[in-house]
N, C-alpha and C positions, 0 to 999 in steps of 0.2 A: 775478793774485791770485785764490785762490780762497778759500771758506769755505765750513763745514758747514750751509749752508741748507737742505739736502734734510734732517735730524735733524727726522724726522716730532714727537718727544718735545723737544724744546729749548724750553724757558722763555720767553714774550716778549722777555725784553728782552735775552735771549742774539738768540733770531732777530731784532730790531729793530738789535743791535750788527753782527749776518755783515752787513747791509743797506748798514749804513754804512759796514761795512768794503769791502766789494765796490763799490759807491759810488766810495766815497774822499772822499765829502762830507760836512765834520764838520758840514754847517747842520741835520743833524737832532738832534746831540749835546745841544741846547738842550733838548728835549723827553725826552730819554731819562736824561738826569743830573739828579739831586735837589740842590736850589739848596744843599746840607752834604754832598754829594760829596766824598771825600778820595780824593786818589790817591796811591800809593804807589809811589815809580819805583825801579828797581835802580841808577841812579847818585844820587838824593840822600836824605840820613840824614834829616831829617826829610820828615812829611807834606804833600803839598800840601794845602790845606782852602781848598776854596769848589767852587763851577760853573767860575767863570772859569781858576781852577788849572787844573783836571782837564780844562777844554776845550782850553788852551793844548799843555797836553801830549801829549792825545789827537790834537788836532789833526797837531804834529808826526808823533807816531809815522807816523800816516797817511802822512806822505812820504819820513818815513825807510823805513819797513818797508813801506808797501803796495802798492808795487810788484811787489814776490817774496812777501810776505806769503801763506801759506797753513795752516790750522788744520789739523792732523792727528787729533786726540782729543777727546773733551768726557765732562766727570763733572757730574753734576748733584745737588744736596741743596736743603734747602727754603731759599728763598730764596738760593741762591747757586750758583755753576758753577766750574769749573776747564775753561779752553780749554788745550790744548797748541798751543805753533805754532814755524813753523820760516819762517826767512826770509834773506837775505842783503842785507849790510850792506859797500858799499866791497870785493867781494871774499874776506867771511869771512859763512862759514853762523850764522847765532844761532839757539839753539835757546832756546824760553822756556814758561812759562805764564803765562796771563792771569786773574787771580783779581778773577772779579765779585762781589758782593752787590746786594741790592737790596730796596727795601721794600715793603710792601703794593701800594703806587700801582704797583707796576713799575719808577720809578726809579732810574739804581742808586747808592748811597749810597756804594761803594766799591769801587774799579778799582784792583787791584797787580800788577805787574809784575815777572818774576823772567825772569833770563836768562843764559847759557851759554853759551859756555866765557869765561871770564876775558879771553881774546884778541875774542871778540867781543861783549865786554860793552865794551870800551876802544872799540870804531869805533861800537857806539851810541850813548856815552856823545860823542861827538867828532860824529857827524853831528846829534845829537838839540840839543847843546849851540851848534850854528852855528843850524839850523833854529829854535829858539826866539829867539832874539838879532834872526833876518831878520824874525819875524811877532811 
């Protein structure tokens, strides 16, 4: 797995996320997500809302995707980022973005997740959906 950590310009809590991600250890997600964190995943229609949600899920992604997990792109605005990332999932490449916000503190108040193509939005949706059931 790699991530854009060398991004001399990357926001804290964009560079505290590469951390985690490169890691693979969601024990710092605790400090880095704001206790009204909502997340936003591309297989379910409503929002998760809490810490604990958006840890859950986080967490997951960590095993589904952070294996092949590597960021290609980053955009940055006030208070917020757009990560590109590309990864493989059971045999099919996903390509996605990762859209942070975050507040004053650094925290970040909301992590969404959009992903590509159709075919490999079905084998996230199928590994993400085992992996949350196990933890």
């Amino acid at each position: 797995m790699t991530a854009a950590t060398d991004t001399p310009d990357a926001p804290a809590p964009v560079a505290a996320w590469h951390r985690l991600v490169e890691s693979r250890d969601p024990a710092g997600l605790d400090d880095l997500l704001a206790d009204d964190c909502v997340f936003r995943s591309p297989a379910v229609h409503t929002p998760q809302e809490g810490k604990a949600l958006t840890t859950a899920y986080l967490r997951a992604a960590m095993v589904v995707l952070g294996p092949t997990l590597r960021y290609l792109e980053e955009w940055y605005g006030d208070g917020s980022a757009v990560l590109e990332f590309e990864a493989e999932v059971s045999g099919k490449v996903v390509h996605g973005v990762d859209m942070l916000r975050w507040g004053a503190d650094g925290r970040l108040t909301s992590f969404t997740v959009m992903v590509r193509p159709a075919k490999g939005l079905e084998v996230v949706i199928a590994a993400m959906g085992a992996e949350l059931t196990r933890g």
